[in-house]
C-alpha positions as CSV (number, residue, x, y, z in Angstrom):
1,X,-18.9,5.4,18.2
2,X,-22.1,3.9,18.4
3,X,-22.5,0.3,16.9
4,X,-26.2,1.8,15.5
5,X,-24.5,5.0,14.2
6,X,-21.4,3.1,12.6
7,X,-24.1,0.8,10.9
8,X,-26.2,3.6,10.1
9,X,-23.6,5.2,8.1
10,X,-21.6,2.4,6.4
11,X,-25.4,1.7,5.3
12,X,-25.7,5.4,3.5
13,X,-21.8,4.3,2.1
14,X,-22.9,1.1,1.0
15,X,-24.4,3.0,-1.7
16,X,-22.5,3.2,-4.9
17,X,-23.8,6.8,-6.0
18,X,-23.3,8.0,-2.5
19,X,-19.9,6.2,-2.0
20,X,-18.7,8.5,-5.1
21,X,-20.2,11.2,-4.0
22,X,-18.4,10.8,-0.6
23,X,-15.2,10.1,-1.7
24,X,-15.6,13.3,-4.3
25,X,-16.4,15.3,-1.0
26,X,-13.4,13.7,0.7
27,X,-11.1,14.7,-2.2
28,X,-12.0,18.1,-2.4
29,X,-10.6,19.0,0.8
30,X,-12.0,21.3,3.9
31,X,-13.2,23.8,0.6
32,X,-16.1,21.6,0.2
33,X,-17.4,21.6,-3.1
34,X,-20.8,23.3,-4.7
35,X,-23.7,21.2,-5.4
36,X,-23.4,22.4,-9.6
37,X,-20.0,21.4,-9.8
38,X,-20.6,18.3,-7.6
39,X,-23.1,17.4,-10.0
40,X,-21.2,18.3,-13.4
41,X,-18.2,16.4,-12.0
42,X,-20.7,13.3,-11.3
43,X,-22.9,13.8,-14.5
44,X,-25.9,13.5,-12.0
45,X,-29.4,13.9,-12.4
46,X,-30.0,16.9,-9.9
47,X,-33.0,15.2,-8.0
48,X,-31.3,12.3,-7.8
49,X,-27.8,13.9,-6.7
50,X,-30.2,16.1,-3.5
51,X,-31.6,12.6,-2.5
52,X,-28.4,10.9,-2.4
53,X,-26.7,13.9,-0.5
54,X,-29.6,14.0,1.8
55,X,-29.0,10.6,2.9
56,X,-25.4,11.7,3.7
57,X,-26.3,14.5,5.6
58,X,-28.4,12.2,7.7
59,X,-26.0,9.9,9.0
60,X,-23.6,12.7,9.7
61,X,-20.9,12.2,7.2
62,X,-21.5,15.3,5.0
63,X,-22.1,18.4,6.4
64,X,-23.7,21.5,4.3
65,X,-23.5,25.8,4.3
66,X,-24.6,28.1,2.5
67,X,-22.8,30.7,0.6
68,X,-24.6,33.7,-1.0
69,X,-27.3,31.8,-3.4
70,X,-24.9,28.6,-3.4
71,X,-25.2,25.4,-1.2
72,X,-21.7,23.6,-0.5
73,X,-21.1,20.5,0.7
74,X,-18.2,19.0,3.1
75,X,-17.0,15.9,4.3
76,X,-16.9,15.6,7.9
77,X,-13.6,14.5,8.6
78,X,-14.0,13.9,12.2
79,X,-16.8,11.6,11.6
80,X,-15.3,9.8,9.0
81,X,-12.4,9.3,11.3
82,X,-14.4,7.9,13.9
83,X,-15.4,5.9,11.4
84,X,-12.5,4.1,10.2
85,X,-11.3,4.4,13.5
86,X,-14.1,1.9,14.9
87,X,-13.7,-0.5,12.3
88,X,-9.9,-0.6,13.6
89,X,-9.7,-0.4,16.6
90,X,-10.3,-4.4,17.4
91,X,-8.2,-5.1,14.8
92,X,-6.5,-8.4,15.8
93,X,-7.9,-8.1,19.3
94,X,-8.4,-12.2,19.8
95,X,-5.3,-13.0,18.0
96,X,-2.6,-12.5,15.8
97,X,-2.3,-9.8,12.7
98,X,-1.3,-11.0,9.3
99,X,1.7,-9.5,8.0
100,X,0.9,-6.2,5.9
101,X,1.3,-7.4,2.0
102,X,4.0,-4.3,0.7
103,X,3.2,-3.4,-2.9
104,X,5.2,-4.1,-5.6
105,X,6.9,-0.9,-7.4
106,X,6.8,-1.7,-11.6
């Protein structure tokens, strides 16, 4: 990946509106979800919830089709692994990895 396009797209996540709206996306699976119930879920003002979504669509990480009268979105999963992957794949490069912290079971 791209250094521009990695930028360009934790920008669009750096979001807070469109970080929930992503993870939302990324919850409900390769099904997508429907703008409506998107924005009940989010309790988002439509206008607002199609300018947010537009910026995701953008940089790539949300893709969406149309079924019948009903627009759904997606995730893209292979751009958000591509993603994460960049941002880990220097991990520890120039030296040593601290050890993982294990969390505690209460």
């Amino acid at each position: 990946m791209k250094l521009d396009d990695a930028a360009s797209r934790l920008e669009a996540l750096g979001n807070p509106t469109r970080l929930k709206i992503y993870r939302t996306l990324v919850r409900a699976g390769a099904e997508g979800m429907s703008v409506g119930r998107l924005q009940a879920k989010l309790d988002a003002a439509a206008s607002t919830l199609s300018h947010h979504i537009k910026s995701l669509v953008i940089v790539g990480l949300v893709t969406q089709t149309r079924e019948g009268t009903t627009l759904v979105c997606h995730a893209n999963y292979p751009v958000m692994r591509d993603l994460l992957g960049f941002m880990v794949e220097e991990c520890c490069a120039e030296g040593t990895c601290p050890p993982v912290a294990v969390p505690k079971v209460a």
